[in-house]
C-alpha positions as CSV (number, residue, x, y, z in Angstrom):
1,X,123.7,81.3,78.0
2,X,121.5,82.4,81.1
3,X,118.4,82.5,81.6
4,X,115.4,82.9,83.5
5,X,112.9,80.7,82.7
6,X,109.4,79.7,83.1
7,X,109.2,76.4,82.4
8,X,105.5,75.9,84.6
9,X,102.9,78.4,85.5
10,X,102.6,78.9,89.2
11,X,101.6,81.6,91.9
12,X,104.4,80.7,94.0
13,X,107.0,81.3,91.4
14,X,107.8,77.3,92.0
15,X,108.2,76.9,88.3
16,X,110.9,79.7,87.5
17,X,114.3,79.4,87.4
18,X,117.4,80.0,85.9
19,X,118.8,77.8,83.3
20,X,121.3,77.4,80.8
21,X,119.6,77.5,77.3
22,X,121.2,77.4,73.6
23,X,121.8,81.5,72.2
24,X,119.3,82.3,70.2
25,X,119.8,84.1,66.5
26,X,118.1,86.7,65.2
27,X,115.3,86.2,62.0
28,X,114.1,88.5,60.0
29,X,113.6,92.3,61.4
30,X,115.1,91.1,65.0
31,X,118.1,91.9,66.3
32,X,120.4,89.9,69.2
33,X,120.8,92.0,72.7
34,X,123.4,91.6,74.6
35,X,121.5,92.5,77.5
36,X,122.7,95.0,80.1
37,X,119.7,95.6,82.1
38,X,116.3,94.2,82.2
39,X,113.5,95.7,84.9
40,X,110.9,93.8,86.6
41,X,107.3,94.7,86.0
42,X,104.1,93.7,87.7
43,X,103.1,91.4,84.2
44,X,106.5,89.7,84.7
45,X,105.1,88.2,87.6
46,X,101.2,87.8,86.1
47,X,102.7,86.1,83.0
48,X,104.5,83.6,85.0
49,X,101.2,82.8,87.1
50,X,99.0,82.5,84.3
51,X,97.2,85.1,85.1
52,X,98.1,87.8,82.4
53,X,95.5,88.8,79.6
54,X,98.4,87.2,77.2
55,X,98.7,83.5,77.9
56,X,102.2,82.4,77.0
57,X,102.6,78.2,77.0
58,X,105.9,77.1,78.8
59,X,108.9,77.2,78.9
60,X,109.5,81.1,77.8
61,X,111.5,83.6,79.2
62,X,109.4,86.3,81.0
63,X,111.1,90.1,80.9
64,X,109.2,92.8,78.7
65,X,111.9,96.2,79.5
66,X,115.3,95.7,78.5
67,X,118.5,97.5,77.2
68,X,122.0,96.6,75.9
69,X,124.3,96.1,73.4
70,X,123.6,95.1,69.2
71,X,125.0,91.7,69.0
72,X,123.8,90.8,65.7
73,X,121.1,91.7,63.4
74,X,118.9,90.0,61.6
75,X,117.9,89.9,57.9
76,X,116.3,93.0,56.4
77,X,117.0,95.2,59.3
78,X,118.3,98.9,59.1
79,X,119.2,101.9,60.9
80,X,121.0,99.9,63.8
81,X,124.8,98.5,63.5
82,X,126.2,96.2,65.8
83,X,127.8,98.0,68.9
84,X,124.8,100.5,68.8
85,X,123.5,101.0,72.9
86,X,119.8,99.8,72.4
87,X,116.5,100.1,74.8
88,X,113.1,99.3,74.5
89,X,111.5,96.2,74.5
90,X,109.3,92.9,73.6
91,X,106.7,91.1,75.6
92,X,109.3,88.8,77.0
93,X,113.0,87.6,76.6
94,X,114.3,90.2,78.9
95,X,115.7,87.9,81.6
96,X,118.3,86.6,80.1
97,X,122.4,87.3,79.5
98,X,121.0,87.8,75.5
99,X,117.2,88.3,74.0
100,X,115.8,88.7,70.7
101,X,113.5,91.8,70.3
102,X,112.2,93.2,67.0
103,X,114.0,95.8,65.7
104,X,110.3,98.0,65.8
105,X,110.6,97.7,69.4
106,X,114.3,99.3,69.6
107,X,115.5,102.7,70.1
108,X,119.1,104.1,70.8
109,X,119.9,104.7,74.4
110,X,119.4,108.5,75.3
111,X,122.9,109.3,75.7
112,X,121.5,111.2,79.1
113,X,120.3,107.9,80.2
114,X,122.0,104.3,82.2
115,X,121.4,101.4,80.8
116,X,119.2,100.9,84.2
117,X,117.5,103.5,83.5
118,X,116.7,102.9,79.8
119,X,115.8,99.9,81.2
120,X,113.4,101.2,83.2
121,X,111.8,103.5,80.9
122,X,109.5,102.5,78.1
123,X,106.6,99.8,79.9
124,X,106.4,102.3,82.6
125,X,105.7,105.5,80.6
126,X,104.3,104.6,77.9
127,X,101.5,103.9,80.4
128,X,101.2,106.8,82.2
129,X,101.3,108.4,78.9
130,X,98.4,106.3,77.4
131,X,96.6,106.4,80.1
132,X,96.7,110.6,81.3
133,X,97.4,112.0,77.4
134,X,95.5,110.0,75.7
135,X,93.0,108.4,77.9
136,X,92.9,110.7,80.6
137,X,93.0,114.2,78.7
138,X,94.3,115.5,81.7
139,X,95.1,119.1,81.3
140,X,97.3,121.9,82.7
141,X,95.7,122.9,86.3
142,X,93.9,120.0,86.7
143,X,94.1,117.7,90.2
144,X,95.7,114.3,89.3
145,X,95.3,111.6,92.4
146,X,97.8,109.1,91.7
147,X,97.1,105.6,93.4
148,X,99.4,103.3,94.5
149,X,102.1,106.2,93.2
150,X,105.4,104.3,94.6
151,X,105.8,101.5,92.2
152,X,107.2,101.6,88.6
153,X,103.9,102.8,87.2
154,X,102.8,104.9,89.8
155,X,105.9,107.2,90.0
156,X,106.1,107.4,86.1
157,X,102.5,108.8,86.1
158,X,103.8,111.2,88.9
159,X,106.0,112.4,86.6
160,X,104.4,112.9,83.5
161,X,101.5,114.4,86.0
162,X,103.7,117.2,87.2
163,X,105.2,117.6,83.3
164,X,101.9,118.0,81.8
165,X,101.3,120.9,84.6
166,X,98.5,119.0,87.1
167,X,98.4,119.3,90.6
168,X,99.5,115.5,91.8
169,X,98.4,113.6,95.2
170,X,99.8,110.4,95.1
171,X,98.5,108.0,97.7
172,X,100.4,104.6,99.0
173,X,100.7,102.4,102.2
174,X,103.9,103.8,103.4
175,X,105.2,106.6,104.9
176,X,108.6,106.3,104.0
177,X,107.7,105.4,100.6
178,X,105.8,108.3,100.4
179,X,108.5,110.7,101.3
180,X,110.7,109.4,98.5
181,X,107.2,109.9,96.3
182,X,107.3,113.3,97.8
183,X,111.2,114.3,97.5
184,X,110.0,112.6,93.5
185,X,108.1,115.8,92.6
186,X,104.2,114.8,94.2
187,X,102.6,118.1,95.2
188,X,100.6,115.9,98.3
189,X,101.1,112.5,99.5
190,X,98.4,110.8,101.6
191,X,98.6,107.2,103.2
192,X,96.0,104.8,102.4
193,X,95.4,103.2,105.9
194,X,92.8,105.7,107.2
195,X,91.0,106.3,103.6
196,X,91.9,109.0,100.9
197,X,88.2,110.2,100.0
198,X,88.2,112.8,102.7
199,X,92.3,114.4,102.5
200,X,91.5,114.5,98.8
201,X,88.4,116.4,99.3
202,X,90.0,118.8,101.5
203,X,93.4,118.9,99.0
204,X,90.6,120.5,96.3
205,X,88.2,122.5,98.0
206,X,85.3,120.0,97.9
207,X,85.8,119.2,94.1
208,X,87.5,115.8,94.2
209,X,90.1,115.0,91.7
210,X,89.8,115.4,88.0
211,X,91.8,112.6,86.8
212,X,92.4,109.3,88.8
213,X,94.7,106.8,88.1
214,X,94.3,103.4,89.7
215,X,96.5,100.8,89.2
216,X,95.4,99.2,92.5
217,X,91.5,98.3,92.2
218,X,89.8,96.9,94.8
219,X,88.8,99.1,97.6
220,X,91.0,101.8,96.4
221,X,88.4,101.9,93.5
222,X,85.6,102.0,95.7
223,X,86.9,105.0,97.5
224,X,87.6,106.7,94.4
225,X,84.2,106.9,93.1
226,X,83.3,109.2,96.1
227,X,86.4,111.4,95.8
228,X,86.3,112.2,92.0
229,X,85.2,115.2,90.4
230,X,82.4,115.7,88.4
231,X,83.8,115.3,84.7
232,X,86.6,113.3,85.7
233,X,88.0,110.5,84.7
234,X,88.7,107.8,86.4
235,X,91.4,105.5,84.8
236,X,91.9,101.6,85.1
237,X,95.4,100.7,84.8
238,X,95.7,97.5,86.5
239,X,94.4,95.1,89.8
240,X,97.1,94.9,92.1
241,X,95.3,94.5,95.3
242,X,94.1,91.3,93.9
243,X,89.9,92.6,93.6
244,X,88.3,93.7,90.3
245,X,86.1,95.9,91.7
246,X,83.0,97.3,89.9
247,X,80.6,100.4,90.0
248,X,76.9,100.7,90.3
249,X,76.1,102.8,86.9
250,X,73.7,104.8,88.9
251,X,77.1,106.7,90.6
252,X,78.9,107.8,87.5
253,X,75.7,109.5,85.9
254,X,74.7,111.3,89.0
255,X,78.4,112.3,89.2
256,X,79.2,112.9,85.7
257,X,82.5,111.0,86.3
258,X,83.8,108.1,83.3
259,X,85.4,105.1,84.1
260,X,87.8,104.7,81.5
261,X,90.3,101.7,80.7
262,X,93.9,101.9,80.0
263,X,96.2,99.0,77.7
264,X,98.7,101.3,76.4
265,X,100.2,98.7,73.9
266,X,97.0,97.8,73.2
267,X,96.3,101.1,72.0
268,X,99.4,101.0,69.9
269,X,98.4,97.9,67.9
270,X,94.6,99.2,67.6
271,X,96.1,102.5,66.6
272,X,99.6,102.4,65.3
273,X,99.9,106.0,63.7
274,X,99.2,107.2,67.6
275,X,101.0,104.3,69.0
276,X,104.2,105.4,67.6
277,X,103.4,108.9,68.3
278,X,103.3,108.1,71.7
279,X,106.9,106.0,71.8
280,X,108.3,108.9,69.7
281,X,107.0,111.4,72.9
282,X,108.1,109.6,76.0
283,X,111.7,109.2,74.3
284,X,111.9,112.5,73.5
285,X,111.0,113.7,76.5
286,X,114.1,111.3,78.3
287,X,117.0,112.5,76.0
288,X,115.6,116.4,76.7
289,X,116.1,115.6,80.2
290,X,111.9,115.9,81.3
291,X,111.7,112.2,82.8
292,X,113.6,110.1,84.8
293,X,112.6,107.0,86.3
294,X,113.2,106.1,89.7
295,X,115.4,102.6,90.6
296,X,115.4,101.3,94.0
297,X,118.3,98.5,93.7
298,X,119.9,95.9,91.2
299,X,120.3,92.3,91.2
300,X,122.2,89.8,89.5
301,X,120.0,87.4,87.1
302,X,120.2,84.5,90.0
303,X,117.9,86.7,92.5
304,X,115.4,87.9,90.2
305,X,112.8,85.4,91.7
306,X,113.8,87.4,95.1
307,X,112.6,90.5,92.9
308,X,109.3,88.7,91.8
309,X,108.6,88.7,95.7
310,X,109.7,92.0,96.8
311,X,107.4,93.7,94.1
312,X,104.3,90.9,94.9
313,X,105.1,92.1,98.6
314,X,105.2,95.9,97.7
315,X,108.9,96.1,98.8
316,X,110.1,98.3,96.0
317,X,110.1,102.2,95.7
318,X,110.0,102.8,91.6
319,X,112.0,100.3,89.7
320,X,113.6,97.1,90.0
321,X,116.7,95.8,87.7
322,X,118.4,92.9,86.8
323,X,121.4,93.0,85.4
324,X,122.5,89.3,83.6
């Protein structure tokens, strides 16, 4: 079979590419995927640089969101048959024409949903939900700013924002990325280039926000601190512009603001009672219809390193897919 593989860590992608590798079988608790549709997310790319907080040794297949067909199953495993239309996912595997994931990891396709957009579905909100339910508490009424708010993570936590009932400006670098954002369900939209701190104080009478979520760091952080509310949270969900930034502990006790971290499967494993509460939520909320992720195009297996590059470059409007 196909598949991607990282066979050397490198930040130019130099050492990923598609091979042919031996099918693998499922053990215990794991079932085979035929897989339909795999999406690209931004740890895809960290894994295969080294620079992810889990450190895989080469070779491995990166791809964490997938969906497809049973294949086989493995020993021990029930409530799946083979033929069932599967989605979910593992920490890697994805990119390939068939993965092993644990049969934990699995759920049946919403019927309501593609197979791209199943694919799509769980890294991306299960963050947003960790992060705004759970880390967040952000309540009905309340402002929600949303950073970076066009990629896969931003536009989920658009739409849980709107779902749970907050008021959402989502911020980006592009206008016409921010109209889609917009046209998505965002109640404000505000490009980045000339600051945020001042639109978002106008957007709330003075208040600032009372829930940020920042998967961007950097200066976008910095800017943040002066345009959050006091009581609000201010929520750590990843370092795409490339900076960790930090905070002078003087600022969030004068404006009664937390800084609060976000590793949603982390959570799960720390807390597994919760952690499958929140799978059992986000999937519910997709076969009633509530969510629906946004995909921006598809590509065959062979150009998924031209994926890697258009999300590093911040060419991609929601989701990316491959389909092996």
């Amino acid at each position: 079979m196909r598949a991607l593989v990282c066979h050397q860590l490198s930040d130019d992608f130099s050492g990923v590419e598609v091979r042919d590798v031996a099918k693998p079988s499922p053990g215990p608790g794991e079932v085979l995927i035929e897989v339909r549709a795999t999406s690209i997310n931004f740890p895809d790319l960290l894994l295969c640089q080294g620079k992810y907080q889990l450190k895989l040794d080469p070779p491995f297949a990166p791809g964490m969101d997938m969906s497809g067909t049973i294949s086989a199953l493995g020993e021990g495993v029930e409530g799946f048959q083979i033929g069932d239309e599967v989605c979910g996912g593992a920490r890697f595997g994805g990119f390939a024409e068939y993965a092993i994931v644990p049969a934990a990891g699995l759920q049946i396709k919403p019927a309501n949903m593609s197979f791209d957009e199943a694919a799509s579905y769980s890294a991306a909100y299960l963050t947003a939900y960790v992060a705004l339910v759970r880390r967040g508490h952000l309540h009905a009424g309340e402002t929600l700013l949303v950073h970076g708010a066009s990629g896969g993570v931003g536009m989920a936590a658009v739409d849980v924002g709107k779902l749970l009932g907050a008021t959402v400006i989502a911020t980006g670098g592009s206008d016409e990325k921010l109209a889609k954002v917009k046209a998505y369900g965002a109640d404000h939209v505000i490009n980045t280039r000339d600051g945020f701190r001042e639109q978002v104080k106008a957007l709330t009478d003075g208040r600032g926000a009372d829930v940020i979520y920042d998967p961007v760091g950097g200066d976008v952080f910095d800017e943040s601190v002066r345009c959050i509310a006091f009581n609000g949270r201010l929520l750590v969900i990843g370092f795409t512009s490339g900076r960790i930034a930090s905070v002078p502990t003087n600022m969030p006790l004068i404006k009664g603001f937390s800084v609060v971290g976000v590793r949603a499967g982390e959570y799960g494993r720390q807390f597994p009672d919760r952690g499958r509460e929140n799978v059992e939520q986000i999937w519910a909320w997709a076969r009633e219809g509530k969510t629906r992720p946004y995909i921006h195009a598809n590509l065959p297996l062979e150009r998924t390193l031209e994926g890697f590059d258009m999300i590093k470059n911040r060419k991609v409007t929601g989701k990316l897919i491959v389909n092996p």
